[in-house]
C-alpha positions as a Markdown table, in Angstrom:
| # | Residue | x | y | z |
|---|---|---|---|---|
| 1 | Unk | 93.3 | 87.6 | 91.0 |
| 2 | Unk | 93.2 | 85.7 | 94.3 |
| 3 | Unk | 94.4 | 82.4 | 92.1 |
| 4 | Unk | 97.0 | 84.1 | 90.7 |
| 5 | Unk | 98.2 | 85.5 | 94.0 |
| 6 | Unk | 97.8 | 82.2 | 95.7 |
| 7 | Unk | 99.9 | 80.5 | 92.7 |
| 8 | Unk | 102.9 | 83.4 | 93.4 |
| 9 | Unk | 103.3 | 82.1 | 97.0 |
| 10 | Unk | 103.6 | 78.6 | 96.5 |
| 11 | Unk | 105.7 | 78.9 | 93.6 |
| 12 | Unk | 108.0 | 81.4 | 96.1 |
| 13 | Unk | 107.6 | 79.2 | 99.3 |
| 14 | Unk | 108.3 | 75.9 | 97.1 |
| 15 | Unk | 111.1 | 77.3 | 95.1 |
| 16 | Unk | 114.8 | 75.6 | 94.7 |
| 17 | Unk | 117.6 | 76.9 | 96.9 |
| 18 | Unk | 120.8 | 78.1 | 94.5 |
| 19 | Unk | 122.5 | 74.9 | 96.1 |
| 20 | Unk | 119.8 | 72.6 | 93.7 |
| 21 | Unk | 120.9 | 75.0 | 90.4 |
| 22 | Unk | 124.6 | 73.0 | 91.2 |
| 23 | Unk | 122.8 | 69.3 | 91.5 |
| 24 | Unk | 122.1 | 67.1 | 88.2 |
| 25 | Unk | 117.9 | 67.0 | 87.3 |
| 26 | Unk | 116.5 | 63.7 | 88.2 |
| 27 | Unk | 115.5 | 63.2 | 84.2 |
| 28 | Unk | 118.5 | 62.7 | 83.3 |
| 29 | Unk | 118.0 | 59.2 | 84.9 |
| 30 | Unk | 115.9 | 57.0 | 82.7 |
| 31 | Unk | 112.3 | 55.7 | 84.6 |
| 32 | Unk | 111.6 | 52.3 | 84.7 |
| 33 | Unk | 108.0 | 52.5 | 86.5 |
| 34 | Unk | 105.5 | 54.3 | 84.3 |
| 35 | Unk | 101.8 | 54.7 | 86.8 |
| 36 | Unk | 99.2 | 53.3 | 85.1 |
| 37 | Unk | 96.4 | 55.9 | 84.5 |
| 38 | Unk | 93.1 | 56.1 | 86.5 |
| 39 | Unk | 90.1 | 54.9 | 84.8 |
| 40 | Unk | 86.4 | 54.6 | 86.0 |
| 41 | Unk | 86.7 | 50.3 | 85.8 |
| 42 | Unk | 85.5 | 48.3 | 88.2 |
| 43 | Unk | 88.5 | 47.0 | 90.6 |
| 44 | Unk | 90.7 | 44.3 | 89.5 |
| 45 | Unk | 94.6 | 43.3 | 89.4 |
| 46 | Unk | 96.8 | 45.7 | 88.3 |
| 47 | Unk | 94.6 | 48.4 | 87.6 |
| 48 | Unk | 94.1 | 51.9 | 89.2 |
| 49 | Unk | 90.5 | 53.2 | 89.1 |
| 50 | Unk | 88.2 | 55.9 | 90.6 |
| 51 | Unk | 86.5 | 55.3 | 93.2 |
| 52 | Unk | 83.7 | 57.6 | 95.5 |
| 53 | Unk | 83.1 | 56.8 | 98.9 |
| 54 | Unk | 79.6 | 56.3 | 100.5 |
| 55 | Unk | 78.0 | 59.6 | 100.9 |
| 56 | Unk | 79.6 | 61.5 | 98.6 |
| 57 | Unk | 77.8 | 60.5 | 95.8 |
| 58 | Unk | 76.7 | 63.4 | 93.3 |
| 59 | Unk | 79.8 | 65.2 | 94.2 |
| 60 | Unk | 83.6 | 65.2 | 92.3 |
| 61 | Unk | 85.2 | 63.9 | 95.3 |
| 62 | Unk | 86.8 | 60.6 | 94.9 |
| 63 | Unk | 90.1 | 58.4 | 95.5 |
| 64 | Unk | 92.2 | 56.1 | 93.0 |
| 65 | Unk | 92.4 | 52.4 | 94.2 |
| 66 | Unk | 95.4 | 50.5 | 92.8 |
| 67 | Unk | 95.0 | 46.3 | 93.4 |
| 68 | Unk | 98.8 | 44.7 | 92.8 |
| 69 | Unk | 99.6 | 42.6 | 89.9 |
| 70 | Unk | 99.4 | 39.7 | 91.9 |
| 71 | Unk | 96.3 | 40.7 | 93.5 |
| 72 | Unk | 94.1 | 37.7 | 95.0 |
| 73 | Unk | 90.4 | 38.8 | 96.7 |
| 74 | Unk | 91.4 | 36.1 | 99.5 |
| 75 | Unk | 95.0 | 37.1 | 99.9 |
| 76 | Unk | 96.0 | 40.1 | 102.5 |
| 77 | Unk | 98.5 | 42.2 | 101.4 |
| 78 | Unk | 100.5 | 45.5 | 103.0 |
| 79 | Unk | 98.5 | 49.1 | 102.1 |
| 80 | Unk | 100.0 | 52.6 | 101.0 |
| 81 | Unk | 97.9 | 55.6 | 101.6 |
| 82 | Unk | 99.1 | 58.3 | 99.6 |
| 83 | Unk | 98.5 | 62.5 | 100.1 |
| 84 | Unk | 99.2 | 64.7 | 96.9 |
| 85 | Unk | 101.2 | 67.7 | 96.8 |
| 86 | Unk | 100.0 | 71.1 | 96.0 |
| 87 | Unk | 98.8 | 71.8 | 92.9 |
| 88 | Unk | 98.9 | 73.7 | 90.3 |
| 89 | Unk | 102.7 | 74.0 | 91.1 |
| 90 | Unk | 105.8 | 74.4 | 88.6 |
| 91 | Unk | 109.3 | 75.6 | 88.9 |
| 92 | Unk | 112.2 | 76.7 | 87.3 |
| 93 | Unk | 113.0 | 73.1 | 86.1 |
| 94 | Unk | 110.4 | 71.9 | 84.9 |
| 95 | Unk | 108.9 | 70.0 | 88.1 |
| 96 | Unk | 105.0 | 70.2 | 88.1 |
| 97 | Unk | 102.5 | 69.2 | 90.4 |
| 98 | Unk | 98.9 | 68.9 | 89.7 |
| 99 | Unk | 97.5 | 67.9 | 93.2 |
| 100 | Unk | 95.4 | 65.5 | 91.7 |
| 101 | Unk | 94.9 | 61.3 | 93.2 |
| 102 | Unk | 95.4 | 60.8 | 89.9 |
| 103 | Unk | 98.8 | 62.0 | 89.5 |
| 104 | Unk | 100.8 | 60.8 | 92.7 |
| 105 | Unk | 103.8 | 58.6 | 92.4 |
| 106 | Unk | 105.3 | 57.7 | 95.5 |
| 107 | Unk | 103.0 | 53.9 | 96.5 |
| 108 | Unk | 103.6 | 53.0 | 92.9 |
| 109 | Unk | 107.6 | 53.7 | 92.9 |
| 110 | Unk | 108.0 | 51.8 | 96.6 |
| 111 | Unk | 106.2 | 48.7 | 95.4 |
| 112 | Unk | 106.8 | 48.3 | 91.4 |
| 113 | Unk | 102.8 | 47.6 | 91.1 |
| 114 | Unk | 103.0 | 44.5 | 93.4 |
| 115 | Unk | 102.4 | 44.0 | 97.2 |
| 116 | Unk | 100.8 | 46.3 | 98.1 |
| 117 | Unk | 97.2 | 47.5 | 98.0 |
| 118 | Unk | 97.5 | 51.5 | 96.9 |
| 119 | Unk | 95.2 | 54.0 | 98.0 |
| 120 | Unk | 95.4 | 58.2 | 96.9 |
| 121 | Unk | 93.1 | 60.0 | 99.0 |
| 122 | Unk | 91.6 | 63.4 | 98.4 |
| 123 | Unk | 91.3 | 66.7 | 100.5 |
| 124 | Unk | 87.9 | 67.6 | 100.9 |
| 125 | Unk | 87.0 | 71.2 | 99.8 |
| 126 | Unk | 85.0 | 73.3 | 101.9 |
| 127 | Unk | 81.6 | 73.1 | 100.1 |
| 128 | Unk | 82.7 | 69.4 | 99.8 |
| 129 | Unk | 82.0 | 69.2 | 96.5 |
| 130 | Unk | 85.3 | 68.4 | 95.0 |
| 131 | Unk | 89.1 | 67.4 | 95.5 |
| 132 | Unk | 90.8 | 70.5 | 97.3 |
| 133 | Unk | 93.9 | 71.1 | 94.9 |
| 134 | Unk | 95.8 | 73.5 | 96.9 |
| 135 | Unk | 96.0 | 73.0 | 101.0 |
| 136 | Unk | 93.4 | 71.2 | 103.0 |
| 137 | Unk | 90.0 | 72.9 | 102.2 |
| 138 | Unk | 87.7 | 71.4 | 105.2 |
| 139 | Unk | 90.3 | 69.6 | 107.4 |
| 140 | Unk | 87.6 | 67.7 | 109.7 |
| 141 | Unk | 86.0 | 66.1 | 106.7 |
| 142 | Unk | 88.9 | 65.0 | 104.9 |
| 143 | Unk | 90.3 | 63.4 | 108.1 |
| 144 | Unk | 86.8 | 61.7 | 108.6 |
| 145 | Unk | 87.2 | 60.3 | 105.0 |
| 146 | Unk | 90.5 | 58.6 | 105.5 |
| 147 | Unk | 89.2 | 57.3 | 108.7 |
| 148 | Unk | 86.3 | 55.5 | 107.0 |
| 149 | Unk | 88.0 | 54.8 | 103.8 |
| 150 | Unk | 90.8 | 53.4 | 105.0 |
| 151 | Unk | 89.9 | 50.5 | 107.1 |
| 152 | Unk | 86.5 | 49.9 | 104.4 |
| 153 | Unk | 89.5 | 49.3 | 101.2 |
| 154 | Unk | 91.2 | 46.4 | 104.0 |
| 155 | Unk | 87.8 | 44.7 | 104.6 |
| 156 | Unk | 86.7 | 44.5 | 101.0 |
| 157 | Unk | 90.0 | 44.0 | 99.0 |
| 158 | Unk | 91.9 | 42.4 | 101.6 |
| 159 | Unk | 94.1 | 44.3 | 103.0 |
| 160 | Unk | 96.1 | 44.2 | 106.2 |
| 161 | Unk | 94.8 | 47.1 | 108.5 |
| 162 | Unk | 98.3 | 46.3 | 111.1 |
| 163 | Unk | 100.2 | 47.3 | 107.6 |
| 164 | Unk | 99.1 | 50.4 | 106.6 |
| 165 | Unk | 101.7 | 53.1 | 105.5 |
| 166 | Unk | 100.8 | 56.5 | 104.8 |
| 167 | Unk | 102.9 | 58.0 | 102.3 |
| 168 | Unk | 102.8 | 62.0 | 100.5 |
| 169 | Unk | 104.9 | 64.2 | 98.5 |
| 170 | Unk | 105.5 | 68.3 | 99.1 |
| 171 | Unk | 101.7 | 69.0 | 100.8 |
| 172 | Unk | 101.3 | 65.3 | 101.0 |
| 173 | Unk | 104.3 | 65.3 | 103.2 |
| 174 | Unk | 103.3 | 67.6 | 105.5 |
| 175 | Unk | 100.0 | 65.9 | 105.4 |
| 176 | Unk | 101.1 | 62.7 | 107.0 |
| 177 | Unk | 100.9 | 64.9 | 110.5 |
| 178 | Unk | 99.0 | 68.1 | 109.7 |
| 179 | Unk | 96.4 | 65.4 | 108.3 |
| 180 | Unk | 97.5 | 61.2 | 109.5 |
| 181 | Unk | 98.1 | 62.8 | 112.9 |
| 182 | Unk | 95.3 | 64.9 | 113.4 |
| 183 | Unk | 93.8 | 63.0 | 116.1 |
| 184 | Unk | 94.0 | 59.4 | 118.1 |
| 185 | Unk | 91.4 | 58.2 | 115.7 |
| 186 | Unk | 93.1 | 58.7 | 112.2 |
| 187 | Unk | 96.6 | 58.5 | 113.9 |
| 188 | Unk | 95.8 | 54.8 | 115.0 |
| 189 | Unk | 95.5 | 53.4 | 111.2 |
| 190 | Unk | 99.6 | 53.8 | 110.7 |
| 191 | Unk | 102.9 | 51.5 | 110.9 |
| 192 | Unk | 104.8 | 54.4 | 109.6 |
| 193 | Unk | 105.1 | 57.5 | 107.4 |
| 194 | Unk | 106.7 | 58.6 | 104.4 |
| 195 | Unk | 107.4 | 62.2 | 104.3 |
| 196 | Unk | 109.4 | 63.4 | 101.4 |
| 197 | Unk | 110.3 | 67.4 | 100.6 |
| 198 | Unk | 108.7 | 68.9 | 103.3 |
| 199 | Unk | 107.5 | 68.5 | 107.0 |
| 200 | Unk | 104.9 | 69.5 | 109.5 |
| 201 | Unk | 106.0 | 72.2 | 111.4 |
| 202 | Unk | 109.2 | 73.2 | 110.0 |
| 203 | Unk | 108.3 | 76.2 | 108.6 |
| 204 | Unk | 104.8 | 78.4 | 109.0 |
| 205 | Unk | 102.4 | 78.3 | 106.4 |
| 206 | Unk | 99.5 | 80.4 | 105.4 |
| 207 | Unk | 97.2 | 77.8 | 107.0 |
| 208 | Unk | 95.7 | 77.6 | 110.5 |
| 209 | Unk | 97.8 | 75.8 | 113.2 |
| 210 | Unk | 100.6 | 75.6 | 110.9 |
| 211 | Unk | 103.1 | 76.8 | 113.6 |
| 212 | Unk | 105.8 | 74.8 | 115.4 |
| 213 | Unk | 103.9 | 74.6 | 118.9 |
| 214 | Unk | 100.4 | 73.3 | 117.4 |
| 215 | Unk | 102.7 | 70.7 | 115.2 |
| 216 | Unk | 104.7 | 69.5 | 118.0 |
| 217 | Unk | 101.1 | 68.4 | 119.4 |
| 218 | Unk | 100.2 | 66.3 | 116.7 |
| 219 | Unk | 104.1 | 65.0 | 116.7 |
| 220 | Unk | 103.2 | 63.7 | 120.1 |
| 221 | Unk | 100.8 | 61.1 | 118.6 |
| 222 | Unk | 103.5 | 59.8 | 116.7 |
| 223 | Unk | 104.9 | 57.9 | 119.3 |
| 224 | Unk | 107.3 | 55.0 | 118.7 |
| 225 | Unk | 106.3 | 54.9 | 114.9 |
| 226 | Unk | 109.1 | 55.1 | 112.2 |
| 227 | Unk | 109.0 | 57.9 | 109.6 |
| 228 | Unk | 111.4 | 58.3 | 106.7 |
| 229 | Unk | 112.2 | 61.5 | 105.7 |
| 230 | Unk | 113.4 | 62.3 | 102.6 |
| 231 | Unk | 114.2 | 65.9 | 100.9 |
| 232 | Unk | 115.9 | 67.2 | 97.6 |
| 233 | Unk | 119.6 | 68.7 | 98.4 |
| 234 | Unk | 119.3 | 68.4 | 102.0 |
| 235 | Unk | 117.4 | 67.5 | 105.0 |
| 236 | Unk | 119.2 | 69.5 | 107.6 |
| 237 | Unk | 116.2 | 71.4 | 108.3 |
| 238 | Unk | 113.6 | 68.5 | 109.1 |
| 239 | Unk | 116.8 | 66.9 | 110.7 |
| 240 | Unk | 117.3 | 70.0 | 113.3 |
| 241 | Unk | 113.8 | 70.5 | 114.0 |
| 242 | Unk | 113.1 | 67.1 | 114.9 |
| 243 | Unk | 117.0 | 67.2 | 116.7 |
| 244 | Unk | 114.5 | 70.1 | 119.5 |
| 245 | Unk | 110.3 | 68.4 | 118.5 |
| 246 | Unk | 111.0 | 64.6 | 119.1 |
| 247 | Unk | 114.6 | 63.4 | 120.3 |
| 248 | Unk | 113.1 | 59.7 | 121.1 |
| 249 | Unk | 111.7 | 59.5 | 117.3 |
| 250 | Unk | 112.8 | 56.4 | 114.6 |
| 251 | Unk | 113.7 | 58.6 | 112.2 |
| 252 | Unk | 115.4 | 57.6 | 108.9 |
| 253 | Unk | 117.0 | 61.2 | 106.9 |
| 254 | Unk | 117.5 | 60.5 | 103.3 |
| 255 | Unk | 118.7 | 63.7 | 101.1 |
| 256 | Unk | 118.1 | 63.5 | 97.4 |
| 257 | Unk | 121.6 | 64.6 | 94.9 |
| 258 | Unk | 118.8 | 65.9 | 92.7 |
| 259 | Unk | 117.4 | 69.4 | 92.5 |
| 260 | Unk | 113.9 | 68.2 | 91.8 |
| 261 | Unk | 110.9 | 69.3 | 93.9 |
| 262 | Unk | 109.3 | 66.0 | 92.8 |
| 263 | Unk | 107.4 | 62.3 | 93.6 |
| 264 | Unk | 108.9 | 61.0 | 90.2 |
| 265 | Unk | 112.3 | 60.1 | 92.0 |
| 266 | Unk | 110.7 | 56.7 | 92.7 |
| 267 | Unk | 110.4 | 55.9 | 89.3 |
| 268 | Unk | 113.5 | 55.1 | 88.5 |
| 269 | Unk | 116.2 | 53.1 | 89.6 |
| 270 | Unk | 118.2 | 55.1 | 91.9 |
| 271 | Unk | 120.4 | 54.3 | 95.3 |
| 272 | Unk | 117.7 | 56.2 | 97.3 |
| 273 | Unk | 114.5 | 54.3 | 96.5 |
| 274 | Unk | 116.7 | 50.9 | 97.3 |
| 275 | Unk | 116.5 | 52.6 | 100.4 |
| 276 | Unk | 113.2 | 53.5 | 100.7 |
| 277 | Unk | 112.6 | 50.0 | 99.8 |
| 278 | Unk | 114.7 | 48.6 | 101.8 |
| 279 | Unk | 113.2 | 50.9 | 104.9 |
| 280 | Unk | 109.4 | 49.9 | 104.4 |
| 281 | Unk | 110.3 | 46.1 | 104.0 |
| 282 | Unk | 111.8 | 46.2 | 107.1 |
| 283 | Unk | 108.8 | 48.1 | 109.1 |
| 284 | Unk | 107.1 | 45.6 | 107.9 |
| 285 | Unk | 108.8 | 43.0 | 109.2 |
| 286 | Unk | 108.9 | 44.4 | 112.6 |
């Protein structure tokens, strides 16, 4: 009964506003990135496998590691850290979200498979014994996780730890502050963020600290670092909040003419993930 409840309010809180019904549905653009699927292989170029970090061994918990296409183990190359939405999630349309590593989009769509080092960390569940689907389960471990994860994935497969993006859709979103902002520890691994559909703070959740004053706190760790923000319909809201949180932010506001509550947007070749593109070559540059 609880699931079923708990599936009701984030089908609510997540549904479309009648401005999407207007909007055309982002399939009826044709994808030109498929994600290759996660299998238990070893790591090599071009592949996306599971992987489980030291001491979690004997439990479900694990991340997908994606090497580029044009991979080499004594190159260094740019990393995306990616948070999953909520899961299980569907709307009216059709959009679906399974919360799994598995299943995210966004690091694939920004860098076509090549670049980039791609990582999809977990949430940690309570008993830590598996990937937390829905919210954050045990917040303290999952932020330890990414903290040793993070920087172990640069050492070993050669990526550069002064070019890490972190990167999440819906949950994921808000993730890249409730979770990549946390502390000074896990808050020190970023370049910059990409938040799309969704933002720390914005609205309250049924989650602990989810209001504006305890995520104004972790905004303050942001600092001079870029985020893009990205949202189906409109961004107004994110826009106005950050307007009062942070006036001295770099942020980049990018609404979506889609009605879709969805990562897939990157996978296909639309005027908006130019942009995003366009956005993260240039932090890199910086």
């Amino acid at each position: 009964m609880r699931k079923i409840i708990t599936l009701f309010i984030l089908v609510f809180l997540f549904s479309v506003s009648p401005l999407a019904k207007e909007l055309p549905d982002i399939r009826s653009v044709q994808t030109d990135l498929i994600p290759p699927p996660m299998t238990n292989d070893a790591p090599a170029a071009g592949k996306r496998v599971k992987q489980t970090a030291q001491g979690f061994e004997g439990t479900d918990i694990h991340h997908s590691l994606y090497l580029p296409m044009d991979w080499r183990k004594e190159g260094r190359c740019p990393v995306i850290v990616e948070y999953a939405g909520n899961g299980p999630y569907a709307n009216e349309y059709g959009d679906i979200c399974t919360g799994k590593v598995e299943d995210c989009k966004l690091g694939y769509g920004i860098s076509r498979g090549e670049g980039f080092i791609w990582i999809c960390l977990p949430y940690i569940s309570k008993d830590h014994a598996r990937n937390q689907l829905q919210w954050w389960g045990d917040v303290e471990a999952t932020v330890e996780y990414c903290i040793n994860v993070v920087p172990q994935i640069c050492l070993d497969y050669g990526g550069d730890s002064s070019k890490v993006l972190l990167a999440g859709f819906s949950r994921g979103s808000i993730a890249c502050n409730y979770i990549g902002l946390h502390d000074d520890k896990i808050a020190s691994l970023w370049r910059g963020f990409i938040c799309h559909s969704h933002y720390d703070g914005v609205r309250i959740w049924d989650y602990e600290d989810s209001d504006r004053k305890s995520a104004m706190e972790r905004l303050k760790r942001l600092k001079n670092r870029p985020q893009f923000i990205s949202h189906e319909v409109t961004v107004d809201e994110v826009r106005n909040y950050l307007t009062d949180a942070h006036p001295e932010g770099r942020f980049t506001f990018l609404p979506l003419p889609y009605r879709n509550h969805t990562d897939a947007w990157v996978l296909r070749d639309i005027p908006e993930r130019k942009r995003l593109r366009e956005w993260v070559r240039k932090v890199l540059a910086e």
